[in-house]
C-alpha positions as CSV (number, residue, x, y, z in Angstrom):
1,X,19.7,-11.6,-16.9
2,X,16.0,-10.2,-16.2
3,X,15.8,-6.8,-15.7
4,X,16.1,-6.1,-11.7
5,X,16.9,-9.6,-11.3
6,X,13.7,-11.0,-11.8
7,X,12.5,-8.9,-8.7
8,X,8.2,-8.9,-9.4
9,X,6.5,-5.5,-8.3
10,X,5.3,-8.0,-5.1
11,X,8.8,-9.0,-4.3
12,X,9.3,-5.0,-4.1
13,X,7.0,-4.1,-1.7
14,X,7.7,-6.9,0.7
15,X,11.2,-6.3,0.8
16,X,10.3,-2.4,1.0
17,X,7.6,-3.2,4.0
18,X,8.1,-6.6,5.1
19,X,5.7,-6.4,7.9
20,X,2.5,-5.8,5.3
21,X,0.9,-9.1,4.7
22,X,0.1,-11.0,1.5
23,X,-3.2,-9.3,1.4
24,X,-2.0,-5.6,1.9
25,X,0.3,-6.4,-1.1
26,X,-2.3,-7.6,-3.6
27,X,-4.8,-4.5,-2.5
28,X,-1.3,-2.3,-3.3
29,X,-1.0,-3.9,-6.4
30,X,-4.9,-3.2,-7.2
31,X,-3.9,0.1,-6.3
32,X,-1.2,0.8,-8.6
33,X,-2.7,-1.1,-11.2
34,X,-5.5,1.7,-11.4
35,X,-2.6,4.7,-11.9
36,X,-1.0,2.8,-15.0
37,X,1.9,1.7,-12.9
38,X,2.1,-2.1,-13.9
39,X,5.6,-3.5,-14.1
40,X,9.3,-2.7,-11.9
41,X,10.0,0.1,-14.5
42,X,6.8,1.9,-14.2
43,X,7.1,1.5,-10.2
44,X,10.4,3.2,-10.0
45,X,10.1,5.9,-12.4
46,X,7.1,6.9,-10.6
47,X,8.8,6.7,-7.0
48,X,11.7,8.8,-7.6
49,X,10.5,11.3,-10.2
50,X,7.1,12.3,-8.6
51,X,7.5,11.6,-4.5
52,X,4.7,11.4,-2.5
53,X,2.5,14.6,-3.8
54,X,2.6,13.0,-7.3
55,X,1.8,9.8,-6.1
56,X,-1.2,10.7,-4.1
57,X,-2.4,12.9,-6.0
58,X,-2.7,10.5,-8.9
59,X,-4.3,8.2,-6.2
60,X,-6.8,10.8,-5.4
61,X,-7.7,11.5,-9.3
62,X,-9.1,7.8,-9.3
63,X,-10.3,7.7,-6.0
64,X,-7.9,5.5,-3.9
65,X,-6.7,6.2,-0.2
66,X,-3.3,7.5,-0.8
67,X,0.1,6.6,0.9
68,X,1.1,7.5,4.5
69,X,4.0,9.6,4.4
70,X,6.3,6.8,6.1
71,X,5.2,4.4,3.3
72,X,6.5,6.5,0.7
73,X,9.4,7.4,2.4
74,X,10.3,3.4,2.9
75,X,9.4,2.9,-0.9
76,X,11.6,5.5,-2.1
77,X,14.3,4.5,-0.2
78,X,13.8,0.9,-1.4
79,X,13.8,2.6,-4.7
80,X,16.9,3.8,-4.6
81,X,18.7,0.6,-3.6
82,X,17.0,-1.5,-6.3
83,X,18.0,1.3,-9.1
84,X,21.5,1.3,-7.9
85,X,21.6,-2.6,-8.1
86,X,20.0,-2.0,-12.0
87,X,22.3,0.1,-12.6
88,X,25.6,-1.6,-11.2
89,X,24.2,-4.5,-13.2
90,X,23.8,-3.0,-16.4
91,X,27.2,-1.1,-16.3
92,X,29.5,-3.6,-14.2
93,X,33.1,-1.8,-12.8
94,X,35.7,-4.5,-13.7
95,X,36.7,-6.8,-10.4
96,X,40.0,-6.9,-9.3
97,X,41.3,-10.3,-8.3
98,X,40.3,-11.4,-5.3
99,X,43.2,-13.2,-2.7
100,X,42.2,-17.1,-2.5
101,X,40.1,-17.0,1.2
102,X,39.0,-19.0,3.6
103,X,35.5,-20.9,3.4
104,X,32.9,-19.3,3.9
105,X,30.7,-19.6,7.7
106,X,28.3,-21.6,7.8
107,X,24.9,-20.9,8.5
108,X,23.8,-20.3,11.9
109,X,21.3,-22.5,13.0
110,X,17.6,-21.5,12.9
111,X,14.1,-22.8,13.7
112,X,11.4,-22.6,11.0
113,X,7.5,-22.1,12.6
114,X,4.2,-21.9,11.3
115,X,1.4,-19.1,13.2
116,X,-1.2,-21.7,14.0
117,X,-4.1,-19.4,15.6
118,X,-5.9,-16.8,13.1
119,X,-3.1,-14.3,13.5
120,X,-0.6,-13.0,15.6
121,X,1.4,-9.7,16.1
122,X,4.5,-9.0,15.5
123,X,6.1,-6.8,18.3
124,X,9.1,-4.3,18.3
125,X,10.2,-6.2,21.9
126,X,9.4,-9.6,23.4
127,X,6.6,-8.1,25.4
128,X,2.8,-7.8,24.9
129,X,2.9,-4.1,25.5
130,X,5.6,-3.5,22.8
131,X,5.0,-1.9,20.0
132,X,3.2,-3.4,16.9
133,X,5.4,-4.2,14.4
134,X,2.9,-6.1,11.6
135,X,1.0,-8.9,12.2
136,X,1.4,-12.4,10.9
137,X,-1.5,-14.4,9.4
138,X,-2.5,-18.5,10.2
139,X,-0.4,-19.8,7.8
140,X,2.4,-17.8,7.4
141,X,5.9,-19.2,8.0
142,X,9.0,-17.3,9.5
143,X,12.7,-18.8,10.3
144,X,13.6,-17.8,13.8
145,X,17.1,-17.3,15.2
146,X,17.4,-17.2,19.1
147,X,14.4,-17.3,21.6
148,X,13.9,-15.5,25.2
149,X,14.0,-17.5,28.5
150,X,9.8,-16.4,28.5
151,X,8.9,-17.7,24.8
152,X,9.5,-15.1,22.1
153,X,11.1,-16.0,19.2
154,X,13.2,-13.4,17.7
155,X,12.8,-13.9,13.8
156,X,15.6,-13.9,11.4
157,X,16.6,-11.3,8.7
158,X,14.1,-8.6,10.3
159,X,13.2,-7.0,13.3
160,X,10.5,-8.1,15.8
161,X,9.4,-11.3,18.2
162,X,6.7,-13.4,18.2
163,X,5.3,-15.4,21.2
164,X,4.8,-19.0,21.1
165,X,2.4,-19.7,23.3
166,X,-0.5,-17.5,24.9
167,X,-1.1,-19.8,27.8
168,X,-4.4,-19.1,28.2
169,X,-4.2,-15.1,28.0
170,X,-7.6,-13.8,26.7
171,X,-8.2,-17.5,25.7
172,X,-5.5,-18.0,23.2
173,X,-3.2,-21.1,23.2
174,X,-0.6,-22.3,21.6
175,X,-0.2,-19.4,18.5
176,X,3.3,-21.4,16.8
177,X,4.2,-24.5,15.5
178,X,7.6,-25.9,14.9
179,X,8.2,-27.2,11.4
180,X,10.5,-29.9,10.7
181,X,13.4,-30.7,12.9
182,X,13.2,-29.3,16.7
183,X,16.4,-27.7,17.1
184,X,17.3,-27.8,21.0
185,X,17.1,-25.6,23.2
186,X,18.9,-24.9,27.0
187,X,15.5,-24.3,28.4
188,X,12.7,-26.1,26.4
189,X,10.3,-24.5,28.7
190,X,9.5,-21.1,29.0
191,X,10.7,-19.5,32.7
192,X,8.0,-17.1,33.0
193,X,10.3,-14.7,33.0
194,X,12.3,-12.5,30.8
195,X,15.2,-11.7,32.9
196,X,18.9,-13.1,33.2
197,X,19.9,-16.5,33.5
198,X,23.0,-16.9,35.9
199,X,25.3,-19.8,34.6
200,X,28.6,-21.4,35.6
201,X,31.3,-22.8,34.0
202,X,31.5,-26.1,34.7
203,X,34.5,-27.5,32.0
204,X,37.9,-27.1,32.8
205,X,40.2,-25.3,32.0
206,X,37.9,-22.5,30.1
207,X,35.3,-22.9,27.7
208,X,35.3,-20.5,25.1
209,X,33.3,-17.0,23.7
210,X,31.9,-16.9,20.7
211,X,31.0,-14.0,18.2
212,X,27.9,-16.0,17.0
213,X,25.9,-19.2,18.0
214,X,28.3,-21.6,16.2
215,X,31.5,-23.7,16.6
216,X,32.4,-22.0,13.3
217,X,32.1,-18.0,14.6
218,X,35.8,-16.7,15.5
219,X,36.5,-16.7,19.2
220,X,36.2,-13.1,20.9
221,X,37.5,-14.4,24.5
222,X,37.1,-17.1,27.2
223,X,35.6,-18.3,30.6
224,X,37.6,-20.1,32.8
225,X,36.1,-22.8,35.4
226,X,33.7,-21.9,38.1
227,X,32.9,-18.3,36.5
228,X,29.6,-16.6,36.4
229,X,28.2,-15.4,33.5
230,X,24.5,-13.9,32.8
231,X,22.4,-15.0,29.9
232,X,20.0,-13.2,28.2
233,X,18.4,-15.5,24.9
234,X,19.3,-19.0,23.9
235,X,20.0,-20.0,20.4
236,X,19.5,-23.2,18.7
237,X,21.7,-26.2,19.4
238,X,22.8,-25.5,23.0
239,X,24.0,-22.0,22.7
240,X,23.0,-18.7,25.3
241,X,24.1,-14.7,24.7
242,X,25.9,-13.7,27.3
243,X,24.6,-9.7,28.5
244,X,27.0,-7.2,27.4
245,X,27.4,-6.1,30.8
246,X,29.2,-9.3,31.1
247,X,31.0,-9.1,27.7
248,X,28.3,-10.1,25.4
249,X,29.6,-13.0,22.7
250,X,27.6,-16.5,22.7
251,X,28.9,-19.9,24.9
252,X,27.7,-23.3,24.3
253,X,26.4,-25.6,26.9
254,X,26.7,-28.6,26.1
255,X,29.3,-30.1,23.4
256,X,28.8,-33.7,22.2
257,X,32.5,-34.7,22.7
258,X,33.3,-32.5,25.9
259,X,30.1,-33.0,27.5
260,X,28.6,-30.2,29.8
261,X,30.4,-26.9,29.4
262,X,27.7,-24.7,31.5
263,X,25.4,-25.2,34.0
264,X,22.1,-23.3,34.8
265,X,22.4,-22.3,38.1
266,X,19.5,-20.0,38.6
267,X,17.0,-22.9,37.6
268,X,19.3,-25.3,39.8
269,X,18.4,-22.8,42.4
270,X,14.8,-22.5,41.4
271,X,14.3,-26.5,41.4
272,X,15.7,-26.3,45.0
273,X,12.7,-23.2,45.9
274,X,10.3,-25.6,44.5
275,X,11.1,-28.6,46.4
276,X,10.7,-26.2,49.9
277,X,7.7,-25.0,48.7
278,X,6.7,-28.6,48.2
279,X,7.7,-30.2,51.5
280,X,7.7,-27.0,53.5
281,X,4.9,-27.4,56.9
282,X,1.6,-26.5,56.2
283,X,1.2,-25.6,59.8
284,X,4.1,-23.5,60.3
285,X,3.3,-19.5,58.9
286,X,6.9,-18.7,59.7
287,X,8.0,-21.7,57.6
288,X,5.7,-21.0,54.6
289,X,6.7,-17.2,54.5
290,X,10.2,-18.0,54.5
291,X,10.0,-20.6,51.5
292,X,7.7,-18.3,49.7
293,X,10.0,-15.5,49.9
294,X,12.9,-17.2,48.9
295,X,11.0,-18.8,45.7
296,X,9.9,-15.4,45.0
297,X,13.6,-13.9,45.5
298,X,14.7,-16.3,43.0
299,X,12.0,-16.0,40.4
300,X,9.9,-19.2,40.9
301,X,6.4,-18.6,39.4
302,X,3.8,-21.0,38.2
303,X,1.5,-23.7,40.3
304,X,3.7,-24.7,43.1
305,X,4.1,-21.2,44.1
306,X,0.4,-20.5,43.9
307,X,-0.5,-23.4,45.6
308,X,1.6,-22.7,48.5
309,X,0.1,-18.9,49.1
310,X,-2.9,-20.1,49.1
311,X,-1.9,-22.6,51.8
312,X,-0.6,-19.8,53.7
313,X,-3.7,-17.7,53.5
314,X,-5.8,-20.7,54.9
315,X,-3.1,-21.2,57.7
316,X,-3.2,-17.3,58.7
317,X,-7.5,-17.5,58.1
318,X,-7.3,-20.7,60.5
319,X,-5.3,-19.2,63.4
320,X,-6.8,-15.5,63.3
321,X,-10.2,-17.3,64.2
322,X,-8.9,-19.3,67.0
């Protein structure tokens, strides 16, 4: 077998820092190049035996910007978990035999997408005033494993979100793209809003709790008909996470043998505030500021809502001139 498995010096770095983009790597690379350190050997050598003063200051002899002391520290440690691997390959410690076991899971479903604007951040939380993370470039693919109720998509294998769409905010769109199949989802839309989603069991006798987002993940508990349950994130294929408050674990909506197992009952209760707001008397204040509070109570937001304040703004405008 190659040395390191195969693993290139690129390979390296984007495992080590997977949120520095293709073109961070290659100036790296450049970098390196210019301090003799050209292949996985070199790269190690000089990460363990030297640390971060030896580094920089052979960065410094030739001129380059040296490495931020959190850099290093992620190399090294990166270091250290590639030179065991080396080193358990190169010296194996004899197996003992294994007990026949079950097959093994099978993958969780997940969404592939494609950044379709010139870039986009990636943030520690699904909010634009989380932290930055990295940034993704137009281009760049990512798979993603569960999305909020407000369109982030939580990517798989590292941390950080992504938002899908921009609607408009500081004139950016759409920013992802779907590629291949579109997995389904509870709540195609986004809710314009991050929190909870109440839902209610609507199969009987129970349906049942799940450790992961698949029929294959063991069973950690169940629901029984006409419970509550709060949902935080949907997964792919019909599945939400319950909110550890209310025993965490993942249930599936809608199974294509037992039918509907959950129901939505916040955005039952939301279609409801939206058909007030819509047929709700445009001469009546009283009316109007009852169905507007009750939309707002249950986190309606979007054009009916505006539409309808702004009615009731005329309305008030109308009779205070009388």
């Amino acid at each position: 077998p190659a040395p390191y498995g195969g693993l290139s010096m690129g390979g390296f770095l984007q495992a080590a820092k997977p949120e520095w983009t293709q073109k961070d790597i290659t100036s790296v690379l450049e970098r390196l190049g210019k301090i003799t350190v050209t292949d996985m050997s070199s790269l190690l050598r000089t990460l363990q035996s030297e640390g971060s003063a030896g580094v920089n200051q052979r960065f410094k002899s030739v001129g380059e910007k040296s490495f931020t002391d959190s850099t290093v520290r992620a190399l090294r440690e990166h270091a250290k978990k590639v030179a065991a691997l080396e080193a358990e390959r190169l010296n194996p410690k004899p197996k003992p035999k294994a007990a026949p076991t079950a097959n093994p899971l099978a993958p969780l479903p997940m969404q592939e997408y494609k950044v379709v604007h010139d870039f986009v951040y990636l943030r520690q939380e699904p909010s634009l005033h989380a932290p930055i993370l990295g940034k993704r470039q137009r281009g760049d693919t990512f798979f993603a494993s569960e999305e909020t109720w407000d369109g982030w998509v939580k990517l798989h294998g590292q941390p950080g979100y992504i938002i899908k769409d921009m609607g408009g905010l500081s004139g950016i769109g759409k920013v992802l793209s779907q590629l291949g199949r579109a997995l389904p989802l509870v709540l195609p839309e986004p809710q314009g809003s991050p929190e909870p989603l109440t839902f209610e069991v609507v199969y009987q006798p129970f349906v049942a709790v799940r450790t992961g987002p698949s029929k294959t993940r063991p069973i950690q508990g169940t629901r029984k008909f006409g419970e509550r349950l709060r949902a935080e994130s949907q997964g792919y294929g019909g599945w939400v996470r319950v909110v550890q408050e209310d025993g965490g674990g993942w249930m599936l909506t809608l199974d294509d043998e037992l039918g509907q197992l959950l129901a939505c009952k916040t955005v039952d209760e939301r279609r409801k505030q939206v058909s007030a707001l819509r047929h709700a008397d445009r001469n009546s204040v009283a009316q109007m500021t009852e169905v507007i509070a009750g939309a707002r109570r249950c986190g309606v937001r979007g054009i009916e809502l505006e539409q309808a304040e702004a009615d009731l703004r005329q309305l008030r405008e109308r009779e205070a001139s009388r």
